[in-house]
ZALOKE-290304 format. One record per residue (C-alpha): residue number from 1; residue in three letters; x, y, z. Coordinates in steps of 0.001 Angstrom, whole numbers, plus 500000, padded with zeros to 6 digits. Example, Ala and Ser with C-alpha at 12.3 -4.5 7.8 and 13.67 -1.06 7.14 Angstrom:
<rs>
<r i="1" aa="Ala" c1="512300" c2="495500" c3="507800"/>
<r i="2" aa="Ser" c1="513670" c2="498940" c3="507140"/>
</rs>
This chain:
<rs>
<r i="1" aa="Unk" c1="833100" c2="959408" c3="235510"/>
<r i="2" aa="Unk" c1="829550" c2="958978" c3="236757"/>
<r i="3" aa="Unk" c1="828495" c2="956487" c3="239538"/>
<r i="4" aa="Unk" c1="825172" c2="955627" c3="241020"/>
<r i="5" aa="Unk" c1="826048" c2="954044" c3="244673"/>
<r i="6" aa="Unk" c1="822729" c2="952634" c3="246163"/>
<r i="7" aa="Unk" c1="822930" c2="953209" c3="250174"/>
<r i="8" aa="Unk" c1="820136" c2="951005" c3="251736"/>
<r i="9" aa="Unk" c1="818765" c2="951573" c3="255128"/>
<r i="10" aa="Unk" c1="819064" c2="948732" c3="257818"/>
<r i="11" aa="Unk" c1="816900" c2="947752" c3="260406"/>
<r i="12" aa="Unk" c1="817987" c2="945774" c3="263763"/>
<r i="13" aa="Unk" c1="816486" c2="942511" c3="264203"/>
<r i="14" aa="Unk" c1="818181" c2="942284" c3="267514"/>
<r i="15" aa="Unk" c1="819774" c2="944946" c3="269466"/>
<r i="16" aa="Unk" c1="820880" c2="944428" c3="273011"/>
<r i="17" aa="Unk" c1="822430" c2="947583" c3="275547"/>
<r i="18" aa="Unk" c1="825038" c2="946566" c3="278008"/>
<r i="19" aa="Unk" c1="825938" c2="948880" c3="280255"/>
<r i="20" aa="Unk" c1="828512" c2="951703" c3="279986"/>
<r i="21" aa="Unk" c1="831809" c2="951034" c3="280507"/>
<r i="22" aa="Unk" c1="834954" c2="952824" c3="281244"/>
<r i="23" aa="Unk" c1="835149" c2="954498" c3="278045"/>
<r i="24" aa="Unk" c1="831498" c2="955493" c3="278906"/>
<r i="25" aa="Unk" c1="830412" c2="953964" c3="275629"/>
<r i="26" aa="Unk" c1="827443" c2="951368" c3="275449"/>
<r i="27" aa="Unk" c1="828178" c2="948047" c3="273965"/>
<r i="28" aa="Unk" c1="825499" c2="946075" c3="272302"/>
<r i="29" aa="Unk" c1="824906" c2="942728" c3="270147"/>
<r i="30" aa="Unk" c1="822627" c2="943246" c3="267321"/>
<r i="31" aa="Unk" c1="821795" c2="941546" c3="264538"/>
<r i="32" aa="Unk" c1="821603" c2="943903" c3="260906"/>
<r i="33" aa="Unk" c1="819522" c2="943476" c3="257949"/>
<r i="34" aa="Unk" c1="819890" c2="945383" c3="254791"/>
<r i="35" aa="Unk" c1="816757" c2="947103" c3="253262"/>
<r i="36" aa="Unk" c1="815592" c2="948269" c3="250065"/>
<r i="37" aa="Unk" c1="814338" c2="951840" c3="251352"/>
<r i="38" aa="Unk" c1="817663" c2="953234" c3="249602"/>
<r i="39" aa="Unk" c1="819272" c2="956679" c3="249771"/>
<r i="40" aa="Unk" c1="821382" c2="957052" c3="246590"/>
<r i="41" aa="Unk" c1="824955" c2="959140" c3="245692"/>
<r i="42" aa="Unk" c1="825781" c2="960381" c3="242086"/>
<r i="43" aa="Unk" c1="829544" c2="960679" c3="241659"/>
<r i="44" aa="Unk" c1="830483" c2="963038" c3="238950"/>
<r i="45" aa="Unk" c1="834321" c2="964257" c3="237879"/>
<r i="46" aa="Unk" c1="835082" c2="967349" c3="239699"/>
<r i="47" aa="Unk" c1="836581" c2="970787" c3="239508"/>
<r i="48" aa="Unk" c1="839002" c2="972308" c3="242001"/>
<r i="49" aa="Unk" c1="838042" c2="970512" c3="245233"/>
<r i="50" aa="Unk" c1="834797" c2="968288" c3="246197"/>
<r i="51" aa="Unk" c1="831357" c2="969251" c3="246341"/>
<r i="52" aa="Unk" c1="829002" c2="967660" c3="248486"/>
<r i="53" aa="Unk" c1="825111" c2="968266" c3="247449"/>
<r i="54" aa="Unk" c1="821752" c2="966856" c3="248768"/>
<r i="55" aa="Unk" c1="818053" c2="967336" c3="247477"/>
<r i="56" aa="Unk" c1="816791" c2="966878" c3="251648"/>
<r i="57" aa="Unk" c1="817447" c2="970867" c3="253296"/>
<r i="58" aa="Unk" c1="817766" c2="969299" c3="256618"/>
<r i="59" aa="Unk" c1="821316" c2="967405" c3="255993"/>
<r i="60" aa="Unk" c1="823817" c2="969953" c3="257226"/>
<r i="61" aa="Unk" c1="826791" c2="971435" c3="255056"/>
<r i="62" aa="Unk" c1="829039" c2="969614" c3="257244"/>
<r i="63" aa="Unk" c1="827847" c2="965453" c3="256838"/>
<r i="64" aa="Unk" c1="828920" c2="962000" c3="256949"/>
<r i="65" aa="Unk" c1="829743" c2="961914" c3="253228"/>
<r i="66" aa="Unk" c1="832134" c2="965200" c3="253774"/>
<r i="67" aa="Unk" c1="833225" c2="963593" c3="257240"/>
<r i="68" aa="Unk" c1="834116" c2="960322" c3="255142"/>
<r i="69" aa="Unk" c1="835932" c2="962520" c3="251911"/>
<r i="70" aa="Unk" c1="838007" c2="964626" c3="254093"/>
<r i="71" aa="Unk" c1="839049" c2="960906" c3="255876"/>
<r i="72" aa="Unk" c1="839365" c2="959098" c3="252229"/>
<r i="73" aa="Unk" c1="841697" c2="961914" c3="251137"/>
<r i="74" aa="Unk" c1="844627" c2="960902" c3="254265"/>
<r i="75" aa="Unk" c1="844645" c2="957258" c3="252755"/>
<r i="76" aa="Unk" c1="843515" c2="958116" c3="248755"/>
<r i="77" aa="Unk" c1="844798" c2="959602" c3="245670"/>
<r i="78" aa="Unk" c1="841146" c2="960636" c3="245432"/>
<r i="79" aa="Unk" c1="840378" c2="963425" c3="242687"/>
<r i="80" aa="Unk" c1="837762" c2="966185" c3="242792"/>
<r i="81" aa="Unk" c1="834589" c2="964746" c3="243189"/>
<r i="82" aa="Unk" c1="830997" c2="965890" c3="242950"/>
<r i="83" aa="Unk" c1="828940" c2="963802" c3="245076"/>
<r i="84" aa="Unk" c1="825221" c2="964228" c3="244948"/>
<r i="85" aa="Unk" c1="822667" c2="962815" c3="247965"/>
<r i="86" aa="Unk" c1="819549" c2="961705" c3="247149"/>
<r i="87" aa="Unk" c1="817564" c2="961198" c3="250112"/>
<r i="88" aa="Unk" c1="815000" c2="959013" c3="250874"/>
<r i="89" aa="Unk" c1="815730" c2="956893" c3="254256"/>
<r i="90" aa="Unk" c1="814411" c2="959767" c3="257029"/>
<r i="91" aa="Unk" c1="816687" c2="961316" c3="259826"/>
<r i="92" aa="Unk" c1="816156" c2="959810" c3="263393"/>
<r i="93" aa="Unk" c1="814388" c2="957030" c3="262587"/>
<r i="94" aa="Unk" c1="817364" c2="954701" c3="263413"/>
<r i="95" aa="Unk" c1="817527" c2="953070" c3="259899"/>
<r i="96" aa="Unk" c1="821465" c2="954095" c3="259616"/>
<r i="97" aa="Unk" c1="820821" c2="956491" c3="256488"/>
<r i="98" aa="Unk" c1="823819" c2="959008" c3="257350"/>
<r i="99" aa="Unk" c1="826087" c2="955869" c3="257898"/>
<r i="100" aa="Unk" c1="824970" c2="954213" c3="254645"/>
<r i="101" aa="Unk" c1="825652" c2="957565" c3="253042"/>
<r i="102" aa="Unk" c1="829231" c2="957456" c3="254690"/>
<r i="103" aa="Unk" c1="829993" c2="953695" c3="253705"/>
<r i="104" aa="Unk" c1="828938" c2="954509" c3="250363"/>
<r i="105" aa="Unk" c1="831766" c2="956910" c3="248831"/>
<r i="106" aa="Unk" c1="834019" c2="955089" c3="251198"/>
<r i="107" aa="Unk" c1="832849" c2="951841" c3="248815"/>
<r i="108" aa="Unk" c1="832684" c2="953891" c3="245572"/>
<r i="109" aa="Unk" c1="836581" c2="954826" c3="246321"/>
<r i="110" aa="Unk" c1="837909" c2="951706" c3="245124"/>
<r i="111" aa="Unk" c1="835718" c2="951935" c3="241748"/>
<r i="112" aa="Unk" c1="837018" c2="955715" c3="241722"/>
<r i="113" aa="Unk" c1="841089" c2="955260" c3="241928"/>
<r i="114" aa="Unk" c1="840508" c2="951549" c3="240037"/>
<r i="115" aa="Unk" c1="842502" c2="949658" c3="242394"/>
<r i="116" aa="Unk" c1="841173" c2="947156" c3="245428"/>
<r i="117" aa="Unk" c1="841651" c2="948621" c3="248673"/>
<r i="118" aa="Unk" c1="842364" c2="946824" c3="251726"/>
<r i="119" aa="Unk" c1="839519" c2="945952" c3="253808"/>
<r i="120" aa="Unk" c1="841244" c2="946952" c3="257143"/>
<r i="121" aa="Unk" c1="841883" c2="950928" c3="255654"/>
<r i="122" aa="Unk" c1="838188" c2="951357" c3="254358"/>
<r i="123" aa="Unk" c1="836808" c2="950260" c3="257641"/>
<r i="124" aa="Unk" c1="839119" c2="952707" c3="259692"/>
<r i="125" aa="Unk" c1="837643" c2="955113" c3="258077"/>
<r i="126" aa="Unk" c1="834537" c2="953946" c3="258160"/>
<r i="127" aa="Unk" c1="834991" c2="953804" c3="262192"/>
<r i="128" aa="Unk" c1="836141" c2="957139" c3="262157"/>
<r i="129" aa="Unk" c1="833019" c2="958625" c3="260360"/>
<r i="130" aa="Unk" c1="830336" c2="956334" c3="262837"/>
<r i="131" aa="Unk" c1="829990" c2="953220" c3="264676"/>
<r i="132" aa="Unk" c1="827232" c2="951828" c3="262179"/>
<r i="133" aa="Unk" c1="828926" c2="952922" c3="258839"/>
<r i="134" aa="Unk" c1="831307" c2="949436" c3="258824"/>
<r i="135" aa="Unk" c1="828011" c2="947332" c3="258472"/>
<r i="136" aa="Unk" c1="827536" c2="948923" c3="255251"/>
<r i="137" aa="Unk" c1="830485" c2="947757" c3="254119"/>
<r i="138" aa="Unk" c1="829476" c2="944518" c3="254565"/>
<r i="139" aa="Unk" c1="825952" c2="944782" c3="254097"/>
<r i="140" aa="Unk" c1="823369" c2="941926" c3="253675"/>
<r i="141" aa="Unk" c1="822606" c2="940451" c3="257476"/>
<r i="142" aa="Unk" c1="825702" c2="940676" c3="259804"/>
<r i="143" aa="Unk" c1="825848" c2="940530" c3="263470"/>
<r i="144" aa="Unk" c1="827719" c2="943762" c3="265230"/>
<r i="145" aa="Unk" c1="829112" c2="943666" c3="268417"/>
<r i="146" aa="Unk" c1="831629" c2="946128" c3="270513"/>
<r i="147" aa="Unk" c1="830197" c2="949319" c3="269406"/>
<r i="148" aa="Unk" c1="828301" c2="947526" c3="266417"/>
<r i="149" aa="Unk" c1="832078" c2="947879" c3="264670"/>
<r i="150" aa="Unk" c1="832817" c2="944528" c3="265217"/>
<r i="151" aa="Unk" c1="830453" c2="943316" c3="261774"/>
<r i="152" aa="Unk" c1="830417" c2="939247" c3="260926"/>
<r i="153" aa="Unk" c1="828792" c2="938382" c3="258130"/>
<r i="154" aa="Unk" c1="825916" c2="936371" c3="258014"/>
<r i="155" aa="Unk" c1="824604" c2="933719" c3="255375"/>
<r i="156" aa="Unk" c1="821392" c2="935631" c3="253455"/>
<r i="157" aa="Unk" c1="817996" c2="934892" c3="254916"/>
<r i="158" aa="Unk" c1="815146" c2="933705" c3="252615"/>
<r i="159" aa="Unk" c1="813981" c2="937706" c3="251114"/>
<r i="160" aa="Unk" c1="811206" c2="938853" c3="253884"/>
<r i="161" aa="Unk" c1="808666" c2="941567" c3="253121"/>
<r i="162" aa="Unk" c1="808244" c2="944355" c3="255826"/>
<r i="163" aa="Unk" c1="806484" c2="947373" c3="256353"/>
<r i="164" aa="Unk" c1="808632" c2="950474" c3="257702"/>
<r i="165" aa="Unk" c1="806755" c2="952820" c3="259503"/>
<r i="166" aa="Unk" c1="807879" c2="956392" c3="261267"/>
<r i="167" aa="Unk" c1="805914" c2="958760" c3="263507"/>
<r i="168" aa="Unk" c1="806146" c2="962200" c3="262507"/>
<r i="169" aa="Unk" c1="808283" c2="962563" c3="265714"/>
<r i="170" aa="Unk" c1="812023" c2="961032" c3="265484"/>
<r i="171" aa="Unk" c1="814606" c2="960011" c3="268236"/>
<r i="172" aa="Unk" c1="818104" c2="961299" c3="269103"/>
<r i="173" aa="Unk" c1="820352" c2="958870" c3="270035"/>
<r i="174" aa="Unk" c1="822332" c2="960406" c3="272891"/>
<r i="175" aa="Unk" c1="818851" c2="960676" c3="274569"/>
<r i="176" aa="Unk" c1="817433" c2="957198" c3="273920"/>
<r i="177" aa="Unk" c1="821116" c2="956300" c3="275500"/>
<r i="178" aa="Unk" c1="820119" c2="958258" c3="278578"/>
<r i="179" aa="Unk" c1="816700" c2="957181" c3="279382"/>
<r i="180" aa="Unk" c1="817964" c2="953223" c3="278909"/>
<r i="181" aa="Unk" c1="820433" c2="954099" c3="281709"/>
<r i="182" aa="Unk" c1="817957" c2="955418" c3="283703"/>
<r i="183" aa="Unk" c1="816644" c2="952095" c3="285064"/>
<r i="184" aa="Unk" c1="818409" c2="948607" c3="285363"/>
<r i="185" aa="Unk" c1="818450" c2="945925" c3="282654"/>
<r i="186" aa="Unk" c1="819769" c2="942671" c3="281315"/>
<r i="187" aa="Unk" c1="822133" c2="942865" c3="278882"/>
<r i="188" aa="Unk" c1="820599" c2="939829" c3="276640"/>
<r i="189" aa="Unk" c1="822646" c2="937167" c3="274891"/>
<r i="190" aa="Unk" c1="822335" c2="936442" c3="271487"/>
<r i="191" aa="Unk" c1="819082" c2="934174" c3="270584"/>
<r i="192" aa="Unk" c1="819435" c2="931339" c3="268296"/>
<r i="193" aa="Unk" c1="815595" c2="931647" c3="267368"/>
<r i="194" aa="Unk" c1="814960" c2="934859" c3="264802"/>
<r i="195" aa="Unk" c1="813107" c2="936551" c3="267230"/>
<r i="196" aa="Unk" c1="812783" c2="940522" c3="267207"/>
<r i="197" aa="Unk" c1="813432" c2="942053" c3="270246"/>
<r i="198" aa="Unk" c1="815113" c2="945747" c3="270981"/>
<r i="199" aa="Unk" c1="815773" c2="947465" c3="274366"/>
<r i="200" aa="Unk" c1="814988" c2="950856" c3="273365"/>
<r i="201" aa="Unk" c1="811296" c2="950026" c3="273329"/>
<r i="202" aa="Unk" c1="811178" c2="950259" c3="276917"/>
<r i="203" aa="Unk" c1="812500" c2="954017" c3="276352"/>
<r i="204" aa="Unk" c1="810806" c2="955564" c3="272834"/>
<r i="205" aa="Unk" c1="807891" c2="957233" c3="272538"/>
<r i="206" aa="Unk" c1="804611" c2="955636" c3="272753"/>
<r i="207" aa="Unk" c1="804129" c2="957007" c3="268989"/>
<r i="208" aa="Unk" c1="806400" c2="954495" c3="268416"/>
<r i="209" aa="Unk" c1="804714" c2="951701" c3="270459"/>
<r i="210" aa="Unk" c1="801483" c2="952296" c3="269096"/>
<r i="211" aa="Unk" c1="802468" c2="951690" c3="265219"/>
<r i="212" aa="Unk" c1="804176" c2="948963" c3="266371"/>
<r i="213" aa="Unk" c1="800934" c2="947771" c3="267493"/>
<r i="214" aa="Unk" c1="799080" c2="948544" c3="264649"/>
<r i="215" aa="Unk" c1="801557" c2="946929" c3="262700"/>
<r i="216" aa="Unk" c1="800345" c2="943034" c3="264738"/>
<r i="217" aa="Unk" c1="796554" c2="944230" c3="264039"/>
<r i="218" aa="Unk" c1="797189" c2="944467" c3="260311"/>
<r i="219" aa="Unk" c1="798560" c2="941070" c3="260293"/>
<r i="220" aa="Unk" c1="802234" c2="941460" c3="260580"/>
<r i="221" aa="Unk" c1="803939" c2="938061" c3="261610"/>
<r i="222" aa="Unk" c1="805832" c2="940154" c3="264216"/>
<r i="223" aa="Unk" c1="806725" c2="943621" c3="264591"/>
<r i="224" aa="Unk" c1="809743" c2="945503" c3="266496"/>
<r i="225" aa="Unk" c1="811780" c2="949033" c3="266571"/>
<r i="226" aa="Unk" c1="814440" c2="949521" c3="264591"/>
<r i="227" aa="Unk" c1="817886" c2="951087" c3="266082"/>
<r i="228" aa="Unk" c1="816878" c2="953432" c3="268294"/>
<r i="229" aa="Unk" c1="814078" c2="954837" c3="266975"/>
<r i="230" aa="Unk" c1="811860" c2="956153" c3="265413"/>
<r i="231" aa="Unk" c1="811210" c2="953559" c3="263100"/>
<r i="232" aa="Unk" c1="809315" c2="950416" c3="263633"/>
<r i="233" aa="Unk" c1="808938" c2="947631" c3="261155"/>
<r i="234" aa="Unk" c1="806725" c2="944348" c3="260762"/>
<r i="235" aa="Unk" c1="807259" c2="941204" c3="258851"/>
<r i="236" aa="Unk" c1="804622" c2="940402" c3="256627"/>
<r i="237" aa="Unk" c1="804243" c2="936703" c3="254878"/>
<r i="238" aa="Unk" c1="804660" c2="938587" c3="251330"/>
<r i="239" aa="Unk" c1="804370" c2="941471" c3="249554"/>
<r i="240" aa="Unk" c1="800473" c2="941458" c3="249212"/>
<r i="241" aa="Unk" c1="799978" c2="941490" c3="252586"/>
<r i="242" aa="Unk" c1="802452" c2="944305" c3="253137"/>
<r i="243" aa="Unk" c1="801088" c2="946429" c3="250570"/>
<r i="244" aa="Unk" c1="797180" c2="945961" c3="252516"/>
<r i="245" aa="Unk" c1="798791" c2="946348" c3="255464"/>
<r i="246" aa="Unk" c1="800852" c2="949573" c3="254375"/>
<r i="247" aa="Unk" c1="797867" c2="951361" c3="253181"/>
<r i="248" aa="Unk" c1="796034" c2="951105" c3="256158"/>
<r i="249" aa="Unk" c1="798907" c2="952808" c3="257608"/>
<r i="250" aa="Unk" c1="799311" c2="955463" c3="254894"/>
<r i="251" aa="Unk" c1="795695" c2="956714" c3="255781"/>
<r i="252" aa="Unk" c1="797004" c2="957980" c3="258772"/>
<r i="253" aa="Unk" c1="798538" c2="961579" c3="258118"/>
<r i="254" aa="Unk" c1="800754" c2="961462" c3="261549"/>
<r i="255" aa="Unk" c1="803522" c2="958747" c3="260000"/>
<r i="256" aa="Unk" c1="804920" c2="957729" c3="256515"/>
<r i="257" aa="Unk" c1="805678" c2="953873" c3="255154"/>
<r i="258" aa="Unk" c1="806709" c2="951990" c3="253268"/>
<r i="259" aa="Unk" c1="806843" c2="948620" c3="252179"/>
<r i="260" aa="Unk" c1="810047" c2="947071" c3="251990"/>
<r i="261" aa="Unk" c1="811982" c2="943748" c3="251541"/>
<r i="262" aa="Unk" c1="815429" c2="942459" c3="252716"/>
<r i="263" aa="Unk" c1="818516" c2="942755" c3="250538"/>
<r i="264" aa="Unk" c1="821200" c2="940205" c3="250332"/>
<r i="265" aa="Unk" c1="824939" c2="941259" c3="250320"/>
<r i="266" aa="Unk" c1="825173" c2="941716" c3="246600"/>
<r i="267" aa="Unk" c1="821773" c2="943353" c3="246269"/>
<r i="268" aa="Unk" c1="823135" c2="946154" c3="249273"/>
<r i="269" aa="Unk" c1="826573" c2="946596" c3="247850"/>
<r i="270" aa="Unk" c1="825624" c2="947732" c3="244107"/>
<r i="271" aa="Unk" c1="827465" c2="950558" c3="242360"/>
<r i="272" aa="Unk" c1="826709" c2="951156" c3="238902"/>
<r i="273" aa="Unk" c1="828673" c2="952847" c3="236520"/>
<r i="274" aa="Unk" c1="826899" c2="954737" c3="233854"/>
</rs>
């Protein structure tokens, strides 16, 4: 057996705080979009017991993929498996890499045991492992709400070029979390119009801010951070602008890019067996 099981990064095109409540958890409404910045697993036959791997030093021992094995295994016949991560979509950027990571073996399972799993089991475990990892299950553009468990699917949107952009600093979320608490705000509806908009902008370093603006001087149609930071991103009118816009960027040594466009559901959901 060896399977390649693409992981995309997402950005939020609309992600709304309400306040805690008496499970001291935040709910939100936010609207998800599948990228093609793409961590990737490599699913070999194993020996024994499973093996967990990654080319990025920083991912600890103990991850979301192991998290999401050690859940698989309560509901699976799952055999040894030696799972490979090949990283590429940054830590604390708030681009949902661990949770793509996580809702990628939990995918790959039904291709491993060759037999369609209920929906309602993978996405327990999926809930187990992270709030975000069930809109990787789903992929494409979904709306979340509850926790951002509660994933509807949305119709694909026309492919948009965008330009990704991190600081060298990233963002915890507990402490984004905590400084949004700190002062009052409206918990904001749902918008009909595809407007960006995220409340953790009010919160995130003004790193973050100022590629944000640089993003709307190098002609980006409209610009916005993604989860809850680092990350910002900017829609572009195509790819040629993006790329301009991107190496404008790229000439800065304090940040990395990259130009990006949106995945549809099929396009997020690939595994390919080699």
């Amino acid at each position: 057996m060896h399977l390649r099981v693409r992981c995309p990064a997402k950005v939020n095109l609309f992600l709304s705080v309400g306040p805690k409540d008496a499970r001291n958890y935040h709910p939100i409404r936010t609207i998800f979009q599948a990228i093609d910045l793409c961590d990737t697993l490599v699913i070999r036959s194993g020996a024994g017991k499973h093996v967990v791997e990654c080319d990025d030093p920083s991912v600890p021992a103990n991850n979301t993929v192991t998290k999401a094995l050690r859940l698989l295994n309560e509901v699976l016949p799952l055999p040894p498996l030696h799972v490979t991560i090949q990283k590429q979509i940054p830590a604390e950027s708030g681009l949902g890499g661990g949770s793509s990571n996580a809702a990628g073996i939990i995918r790959a399972a039904q291709a491993i045991v060759g037999a369609t799993i209920p929906y309602g089991e993978l996405k327990g475990v999926a809930e187990a492992v992270g709030m975000d990892v069930p809109f990787f299950l789903v992929g494409g553009r979904a709306r979340g709400e509850g926790y951002g468990e509660q994933v509807t699917a949305l119709e694909d949107a026309p492919t948009s070029w965008l330009v990704v952009a991190r600081p060298t600093i990233g963002c915890s979320t507990p402490i984004m979390y905590c400084k949004l608490d700190e002062n009052e705000r409206e918990w904001h509806p749902f918008s009909e119009a595809d407007v960006l908009f995220n409340d953790f902008e009010s919160v995130v370093p003004q790193e973050c801010i100022q590629l944000k603006t640089q993003l709307l001087e190098l002609g980006a149609t409209d610009a916005v951070l993604s989860g809850s930071g680092s990350a910002v991103f900017g829609r572009f009118q195509n790819e040629e602008a993006a790329k301009k816009a991107a190496s404008k960027i790229d000439s800065n040594q304090d940040s990395r890019v990259w130009v990006c466009r949106t995945l549809s559901r099929g396009e997020s959901l690939l595994i390919v067996s080699d």
